[in-house]
C-alpha atoms as a printed R data frame, in Angstrom:
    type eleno elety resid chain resno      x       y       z
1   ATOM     1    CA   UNK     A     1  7.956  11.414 -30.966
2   ATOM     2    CA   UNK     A     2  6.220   9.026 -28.354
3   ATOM     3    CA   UNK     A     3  5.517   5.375 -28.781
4   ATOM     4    CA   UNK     A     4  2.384   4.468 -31.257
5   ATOM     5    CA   UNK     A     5  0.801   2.328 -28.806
6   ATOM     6    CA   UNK     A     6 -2.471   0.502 -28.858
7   ATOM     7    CA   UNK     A     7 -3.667  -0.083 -25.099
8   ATOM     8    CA   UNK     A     8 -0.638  -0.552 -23.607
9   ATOM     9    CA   UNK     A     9  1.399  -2.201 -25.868
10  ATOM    10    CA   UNK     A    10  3.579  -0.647 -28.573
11  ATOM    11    CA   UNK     A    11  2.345  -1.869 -32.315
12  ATOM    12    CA   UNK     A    12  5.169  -1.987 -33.790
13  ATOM    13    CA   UNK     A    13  5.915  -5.663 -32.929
14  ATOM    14    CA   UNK     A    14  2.016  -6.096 -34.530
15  ATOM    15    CA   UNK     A    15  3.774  -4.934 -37.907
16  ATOM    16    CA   UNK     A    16  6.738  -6.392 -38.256
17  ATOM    17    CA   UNK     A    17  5.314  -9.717 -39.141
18  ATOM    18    CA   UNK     A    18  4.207  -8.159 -42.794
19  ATOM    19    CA   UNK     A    19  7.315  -6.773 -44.337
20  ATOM    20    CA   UNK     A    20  9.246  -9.468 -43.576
21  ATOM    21    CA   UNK     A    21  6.423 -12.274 -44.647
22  ATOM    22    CA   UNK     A    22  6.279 -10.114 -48.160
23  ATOM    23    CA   UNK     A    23 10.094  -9.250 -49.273
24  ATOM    24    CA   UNK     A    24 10.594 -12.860 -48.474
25  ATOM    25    CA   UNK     A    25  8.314 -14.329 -50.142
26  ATOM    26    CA   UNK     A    26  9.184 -11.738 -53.223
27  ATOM    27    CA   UNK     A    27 13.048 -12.307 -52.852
28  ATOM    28    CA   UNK     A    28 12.923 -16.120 -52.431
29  ATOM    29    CA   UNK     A    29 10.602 -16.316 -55.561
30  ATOM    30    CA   UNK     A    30 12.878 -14.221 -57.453
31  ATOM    31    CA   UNK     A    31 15.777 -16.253 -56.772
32  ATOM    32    CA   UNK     A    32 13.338 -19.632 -57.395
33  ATOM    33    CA   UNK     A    33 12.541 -18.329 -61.064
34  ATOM    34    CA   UNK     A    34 16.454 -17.216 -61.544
35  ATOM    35    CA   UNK     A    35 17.391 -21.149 -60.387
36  ATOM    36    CA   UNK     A    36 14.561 -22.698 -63.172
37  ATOM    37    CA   UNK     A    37 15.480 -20.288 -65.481
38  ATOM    38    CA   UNK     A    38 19.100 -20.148 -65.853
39  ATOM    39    CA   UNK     A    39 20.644 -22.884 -63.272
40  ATOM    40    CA   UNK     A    40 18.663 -25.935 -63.450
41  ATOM    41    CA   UNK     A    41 18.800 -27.849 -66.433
42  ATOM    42    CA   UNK     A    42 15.381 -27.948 -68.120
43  ATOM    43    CA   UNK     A    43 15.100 -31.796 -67.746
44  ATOM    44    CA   UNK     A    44 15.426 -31.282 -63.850
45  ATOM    45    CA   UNK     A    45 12.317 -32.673 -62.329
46  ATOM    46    CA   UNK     A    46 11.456 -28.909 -60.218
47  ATOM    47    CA   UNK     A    47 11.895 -26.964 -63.730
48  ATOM    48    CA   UNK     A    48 10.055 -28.921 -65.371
49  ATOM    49    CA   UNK     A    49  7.601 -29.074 -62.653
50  ATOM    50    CA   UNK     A    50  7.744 -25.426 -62.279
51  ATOM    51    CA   UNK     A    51  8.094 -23.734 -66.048
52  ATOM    52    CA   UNK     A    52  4.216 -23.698 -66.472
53  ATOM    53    CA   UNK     A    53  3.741 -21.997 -63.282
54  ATOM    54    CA   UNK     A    54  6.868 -19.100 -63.567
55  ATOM    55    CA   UNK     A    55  4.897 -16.316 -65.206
56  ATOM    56    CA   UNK     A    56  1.946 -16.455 -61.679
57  ATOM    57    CA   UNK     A    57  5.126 -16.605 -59.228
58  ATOM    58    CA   UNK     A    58  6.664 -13.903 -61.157
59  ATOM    59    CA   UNK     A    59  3.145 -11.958 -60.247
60  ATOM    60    CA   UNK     A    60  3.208 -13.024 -56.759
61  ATOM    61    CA   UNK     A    61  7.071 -11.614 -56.436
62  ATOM    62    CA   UNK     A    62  6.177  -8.353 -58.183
63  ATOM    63    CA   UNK     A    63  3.260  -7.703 -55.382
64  ATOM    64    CA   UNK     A    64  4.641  -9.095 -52.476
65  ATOM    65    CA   UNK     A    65  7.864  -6.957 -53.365
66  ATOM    66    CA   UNK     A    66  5.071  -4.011 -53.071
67  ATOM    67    CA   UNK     A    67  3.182  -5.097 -50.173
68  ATOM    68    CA   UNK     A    68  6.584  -5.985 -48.743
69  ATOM    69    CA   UNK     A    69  7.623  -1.699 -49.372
70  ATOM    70    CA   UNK     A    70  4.314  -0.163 -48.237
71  ATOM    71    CA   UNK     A    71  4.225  -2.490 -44.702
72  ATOM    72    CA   UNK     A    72  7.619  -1.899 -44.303
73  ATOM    73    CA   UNK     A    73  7.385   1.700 -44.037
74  ATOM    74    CA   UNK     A    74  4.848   1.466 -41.603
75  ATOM    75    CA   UNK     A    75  6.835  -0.828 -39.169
76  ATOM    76    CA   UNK     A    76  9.873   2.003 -39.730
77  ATOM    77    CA   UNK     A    77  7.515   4.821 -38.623
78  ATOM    78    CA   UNK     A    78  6.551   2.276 -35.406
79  ATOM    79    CA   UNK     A    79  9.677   1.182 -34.703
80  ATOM    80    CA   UNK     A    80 11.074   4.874 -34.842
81  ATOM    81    CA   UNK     A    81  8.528   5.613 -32.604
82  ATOM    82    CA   UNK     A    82  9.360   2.497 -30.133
83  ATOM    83    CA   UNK     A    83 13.098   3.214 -30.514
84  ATOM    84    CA   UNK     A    84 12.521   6.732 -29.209
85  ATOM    85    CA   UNK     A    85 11.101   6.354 -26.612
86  ATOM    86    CA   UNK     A    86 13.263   3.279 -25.691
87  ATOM    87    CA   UNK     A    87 16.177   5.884 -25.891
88  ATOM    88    CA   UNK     A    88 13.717   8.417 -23.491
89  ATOM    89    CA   UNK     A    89 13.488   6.025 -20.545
90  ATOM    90    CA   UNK     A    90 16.978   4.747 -20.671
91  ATOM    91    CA   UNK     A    91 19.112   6.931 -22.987
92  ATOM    92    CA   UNK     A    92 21.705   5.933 -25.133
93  ATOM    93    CA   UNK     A    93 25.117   5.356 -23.107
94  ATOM    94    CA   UNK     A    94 25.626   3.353 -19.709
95  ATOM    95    CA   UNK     A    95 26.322   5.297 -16.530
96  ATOM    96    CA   UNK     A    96 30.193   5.907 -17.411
97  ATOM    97    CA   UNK     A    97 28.812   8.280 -20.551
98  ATOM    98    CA   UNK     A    98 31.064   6.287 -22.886
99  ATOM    99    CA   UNK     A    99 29.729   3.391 -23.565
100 ATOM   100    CA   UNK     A   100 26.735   2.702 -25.944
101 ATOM   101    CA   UNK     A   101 23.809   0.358 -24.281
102 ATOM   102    CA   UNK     A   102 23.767  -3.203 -25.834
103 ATOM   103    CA   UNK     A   103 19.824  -2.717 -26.298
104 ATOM   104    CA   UNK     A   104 20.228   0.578 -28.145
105 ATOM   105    CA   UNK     A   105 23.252  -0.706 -29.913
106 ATOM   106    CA   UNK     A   106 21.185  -3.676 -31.121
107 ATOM   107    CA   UNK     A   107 18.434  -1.502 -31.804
108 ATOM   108    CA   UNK     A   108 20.073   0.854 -33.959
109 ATOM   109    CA   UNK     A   109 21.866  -1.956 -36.464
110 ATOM   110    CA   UNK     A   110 18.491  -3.595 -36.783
111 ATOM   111    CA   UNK     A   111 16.997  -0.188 -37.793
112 ATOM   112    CA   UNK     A   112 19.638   0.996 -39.990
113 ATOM   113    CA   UNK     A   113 19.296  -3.234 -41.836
114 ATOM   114    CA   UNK     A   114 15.389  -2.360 -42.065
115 ATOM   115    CA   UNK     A   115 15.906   1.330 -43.256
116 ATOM   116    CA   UNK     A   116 17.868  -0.421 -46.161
117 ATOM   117    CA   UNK     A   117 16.421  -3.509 -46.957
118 ATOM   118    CA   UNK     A   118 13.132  -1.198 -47.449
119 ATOM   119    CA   UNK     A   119 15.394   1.515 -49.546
120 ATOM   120    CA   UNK     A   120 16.410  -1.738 -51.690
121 ATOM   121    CA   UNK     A   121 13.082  -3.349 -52.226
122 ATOM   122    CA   UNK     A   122 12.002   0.394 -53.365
123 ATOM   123    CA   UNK     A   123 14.734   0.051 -55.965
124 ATOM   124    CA   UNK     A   124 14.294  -3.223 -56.815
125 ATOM   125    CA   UNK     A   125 10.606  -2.871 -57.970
126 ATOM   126    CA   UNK     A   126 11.265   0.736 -59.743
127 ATOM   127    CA   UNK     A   127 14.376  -1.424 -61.736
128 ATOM   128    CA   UNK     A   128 11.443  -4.264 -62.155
129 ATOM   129    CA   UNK     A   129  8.199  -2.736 -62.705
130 ATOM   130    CA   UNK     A   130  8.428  -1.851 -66.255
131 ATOM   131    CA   UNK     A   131  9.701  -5.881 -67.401
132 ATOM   132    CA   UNK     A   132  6.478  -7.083 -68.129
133 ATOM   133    CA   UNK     A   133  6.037 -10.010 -70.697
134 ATOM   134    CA   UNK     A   134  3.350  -8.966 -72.848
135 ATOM   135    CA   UNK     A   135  2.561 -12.469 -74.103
136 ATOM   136    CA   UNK     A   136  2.234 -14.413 -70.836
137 ATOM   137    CA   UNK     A   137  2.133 -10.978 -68.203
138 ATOM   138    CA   UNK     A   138  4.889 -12.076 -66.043
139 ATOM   139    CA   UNK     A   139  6.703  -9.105 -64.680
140 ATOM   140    CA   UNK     A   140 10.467 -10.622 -65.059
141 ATOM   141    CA   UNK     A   141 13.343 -10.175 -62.560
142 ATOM   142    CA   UNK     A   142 16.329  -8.940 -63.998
143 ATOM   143    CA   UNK     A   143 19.364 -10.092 -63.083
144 ATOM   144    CA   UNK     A   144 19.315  -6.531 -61.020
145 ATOM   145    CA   UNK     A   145 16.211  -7.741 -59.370
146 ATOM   146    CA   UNK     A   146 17.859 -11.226 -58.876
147 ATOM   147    CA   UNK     A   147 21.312 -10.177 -57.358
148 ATOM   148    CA   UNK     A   148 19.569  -7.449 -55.102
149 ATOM   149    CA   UNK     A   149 16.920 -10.328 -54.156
150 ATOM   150    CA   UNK     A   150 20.418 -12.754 -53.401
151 ATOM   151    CA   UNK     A   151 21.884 -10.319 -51.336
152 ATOM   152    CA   UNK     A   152 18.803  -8.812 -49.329
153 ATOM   153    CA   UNK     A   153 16.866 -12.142 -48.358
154 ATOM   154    CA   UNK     A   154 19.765 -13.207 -45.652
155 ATOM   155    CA   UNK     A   155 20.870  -9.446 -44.413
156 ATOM   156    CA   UNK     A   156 16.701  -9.145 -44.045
157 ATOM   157    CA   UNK     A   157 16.520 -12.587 -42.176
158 ATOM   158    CA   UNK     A   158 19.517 -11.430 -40.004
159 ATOM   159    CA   UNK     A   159 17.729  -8.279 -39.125
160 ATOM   160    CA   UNK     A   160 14.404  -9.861 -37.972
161 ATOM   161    CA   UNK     A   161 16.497 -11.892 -36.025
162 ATOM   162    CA   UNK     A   162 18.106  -9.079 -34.036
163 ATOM   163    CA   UNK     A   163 14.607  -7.857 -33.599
164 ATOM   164    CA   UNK     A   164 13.815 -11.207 -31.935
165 ATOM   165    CA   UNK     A   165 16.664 -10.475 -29.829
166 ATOM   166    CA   UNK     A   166 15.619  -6.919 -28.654
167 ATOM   167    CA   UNK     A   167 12.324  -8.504 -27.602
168 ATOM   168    CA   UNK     A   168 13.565 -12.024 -25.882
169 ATOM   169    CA   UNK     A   169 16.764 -10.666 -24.771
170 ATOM   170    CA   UNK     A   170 16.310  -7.229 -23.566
171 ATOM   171    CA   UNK     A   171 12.426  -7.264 -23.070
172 ATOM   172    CA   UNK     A   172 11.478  -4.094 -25.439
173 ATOM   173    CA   UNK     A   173  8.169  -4.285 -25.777
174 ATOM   174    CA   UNK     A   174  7.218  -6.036 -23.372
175 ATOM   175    CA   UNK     A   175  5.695  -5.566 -20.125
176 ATOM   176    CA   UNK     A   176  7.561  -8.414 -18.323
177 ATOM   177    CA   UNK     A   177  7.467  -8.369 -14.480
178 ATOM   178    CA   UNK     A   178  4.448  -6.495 -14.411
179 ATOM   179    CA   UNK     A   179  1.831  -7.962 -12.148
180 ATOM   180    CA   UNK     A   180 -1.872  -7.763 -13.664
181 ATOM   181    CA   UNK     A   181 -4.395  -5.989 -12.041
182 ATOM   182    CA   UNK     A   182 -6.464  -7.562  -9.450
183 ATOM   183    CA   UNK     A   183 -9.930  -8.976  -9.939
């Protein structure tokens, strides 16, 4: 499999942006409604503020939870691509032969976090999509949705910031050093 590349540059870092935007946005709002619902006293200024408004954000989390799945799996097909031809150029293991490459060892834990937090959003909206409220047409977290939401949000966060890493630390995807073409 060879890099998906537009021009020059790979396009997975073009995709990244999405799944992580969405599944936060769905995850953070889950864990929002869980807080007003069953933490926060209803008196509390934000619950009261926010009651009125919990069946739209419920919306909101059900679709970005969706958009957040289907944009995902298009930055794992990129980023497959990207990682194999990273391992192409360069391999896997130093010179000795023993010892993995920081760059592919990076690469492969932020993969693997991805490959799961994707897996998990799947199950999280098959778990959720049948929980609608008939009355108002908020599509309810359960407290499946909610723990899954608690525990993916800062392994997801963690992972987009190894991804960060691979490009500002070891330069994948980037073309740094090159000198442009002449005029």
């Amino acid at each position: 499999m060879s890099s998906i590349i537009v021009g020059s540059k790979p396009l997975h870092p073009a995709t990244v942006h999405f799944p992580i935007a969405f599944l936060t946005t769905s995850w953070a709002l889950d864990l929002l409604y869980s807080a007003v619902t069953n933490v926060l006293p209803k008196s509390n200024f934000l619950a009261k503020s926010l009651s009125p408004h919990l069946p739209t954000l419920t919306v909101i989390s059900h679709y970005s939870l969706a958009l957040g799945i289907l944009s995902g799996v298009v930055s794992i097909v990129t980023g497959g691509a990207q990682l194999s031809k990273m391992i192409s150029n360069g391999g896997i293991y130093e010179a000795d032969g023993k010892t993995m490459r920081p760059k592919v060892k990076t690469a492969f834990v932020h993969a693997g976090m991805n490959d799961v937090a994707i897996l998990t959003a799947a199950f999280s909206w098959w778990v959720r999509r049948g929980n609608v409220d008939v009355l108002t047409g908020a599509v309810v977290p359960t407290s499946t949705n909610v723990l899954i939401s608690a525990l993916s949000l800062p392994s997801l966060l963690y992972s987009a910031d190894l991804g960060g890493k691979l490009v500002y630390n070891y330069g994948v995807g980037l073309s740094m050093g090159k000198k442009g073409k002449a005029n």
